[in-house]
N, C-alpha and C positions, 0 to 999 in steps of 0.2 A: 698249463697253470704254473703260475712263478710258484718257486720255494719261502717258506719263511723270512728270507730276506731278499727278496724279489729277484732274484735268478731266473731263467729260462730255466728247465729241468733239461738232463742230458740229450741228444737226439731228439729235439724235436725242431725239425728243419722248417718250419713255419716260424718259429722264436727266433730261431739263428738269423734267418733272414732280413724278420724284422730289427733286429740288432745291430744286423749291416748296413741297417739303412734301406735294404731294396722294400717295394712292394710286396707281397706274396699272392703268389697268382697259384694254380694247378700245376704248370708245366715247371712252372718252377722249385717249389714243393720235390714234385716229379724229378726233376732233374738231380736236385742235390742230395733227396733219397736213393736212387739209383746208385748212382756215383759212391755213395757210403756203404749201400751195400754189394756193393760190386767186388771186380779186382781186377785194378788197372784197365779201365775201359776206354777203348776210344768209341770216340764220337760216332761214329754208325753203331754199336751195339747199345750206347748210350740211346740214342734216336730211338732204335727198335723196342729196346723196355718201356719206353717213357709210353709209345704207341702203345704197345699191351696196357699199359694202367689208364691213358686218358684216351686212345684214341687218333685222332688228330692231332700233329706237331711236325713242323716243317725243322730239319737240317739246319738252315740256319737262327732258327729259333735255338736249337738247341747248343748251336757254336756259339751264340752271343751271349747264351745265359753262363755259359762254362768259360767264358772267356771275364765276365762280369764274376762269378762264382770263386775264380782264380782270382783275380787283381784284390777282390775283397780276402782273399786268407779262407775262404772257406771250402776249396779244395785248392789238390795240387794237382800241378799242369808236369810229365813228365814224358822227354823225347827221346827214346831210346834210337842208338842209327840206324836206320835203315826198315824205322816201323814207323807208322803213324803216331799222333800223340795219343796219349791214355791220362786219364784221370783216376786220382783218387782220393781218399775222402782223408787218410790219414796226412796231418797238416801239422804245420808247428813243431819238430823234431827233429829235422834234420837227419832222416834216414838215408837208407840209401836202396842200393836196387841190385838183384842179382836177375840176369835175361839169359835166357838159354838160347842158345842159338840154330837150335833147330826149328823149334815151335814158337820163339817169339816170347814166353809163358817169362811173367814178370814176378817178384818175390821180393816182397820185403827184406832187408837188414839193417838191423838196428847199427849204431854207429860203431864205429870198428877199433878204434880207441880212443880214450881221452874227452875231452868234455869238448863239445860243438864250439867248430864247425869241424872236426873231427879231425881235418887235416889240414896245416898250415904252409904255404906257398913259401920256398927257399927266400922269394923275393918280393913282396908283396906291391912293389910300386908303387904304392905310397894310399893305396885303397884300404877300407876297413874292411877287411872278412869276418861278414857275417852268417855265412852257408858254404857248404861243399855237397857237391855233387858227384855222385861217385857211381858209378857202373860198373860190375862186374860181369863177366859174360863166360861162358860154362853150356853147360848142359848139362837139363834138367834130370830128374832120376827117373820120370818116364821115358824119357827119350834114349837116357842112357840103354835104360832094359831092353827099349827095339833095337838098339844099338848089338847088342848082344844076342838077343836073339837072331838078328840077321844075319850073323857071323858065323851061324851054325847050321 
């Protein structure tokens, strides 16, 4: 139900969709819910939720809807190297990512200084920067601890 002056109310991925223009279908519903309450999902674990809640949903159903999902702004597509892609639901901020490098395990960071796009190119070639992408890479504090406990 819209608000007093006809907003969609927070999280409700049936309004967002129709907002974007798409259809709203189940899988799709499904999809961008998941996605939102996930953390950093790729697309097979996306796949197997969406199964738990509807059932039936084909792989490339769900590549197409997240690939659709992303171009409209209503998640984000992030490729960490040497992992598959993951989604997530947090959009519009210009965050960035801390990946641990034992387990893969992704972590938001909020922007590291200064107002977006947080970091500015020595040289920018003559483009407008409107986003930075930043990855950090570390290991995790679980990881660290087996790290430590294996030491001994």
């Amino acid at each position: 139900m819209d608000d007093a002056k006809g907003r969609a109310p927070l999280h409700d991925p049936a309004a967002e969709l129709r907002a974007a223009g798409f259809r709203v279908t189940a899988a799709r519903v499904a999809i961008l819910d998941t996605v939102r309450s996930g953390d950093h999902l790729d697309v097979d674990t996306v796949t197997a939720r969406v199964r738990e809640r509807l059932g039936r949903v084909s792989v490339q159903a769900v590549y197409e809807a997240l690939h659709a999902l992303t171009g409209a702004g209503l998640v984000r597509r992030i490729e960490p190297a040497g992992s598959p892609a993951r989604f997530e639901g947090r959009v519009g901020d210009n965050h960035h990512h801390l990946v641990c490098r034992d387990c893969g395990r992704v972590t938001d960071v909020d922007c590291v200084v200064g107002d977006a796009p947080c970091l500015e190119p020595a040289h920018d070639a003559g483009y407008l920067v409107d986003e930075a992408d930043v990855t950090f890479w570390g290991h995790c504090p679980d990881c660290r601890r087996e790290q430590v406990r294996n030491r001994t």
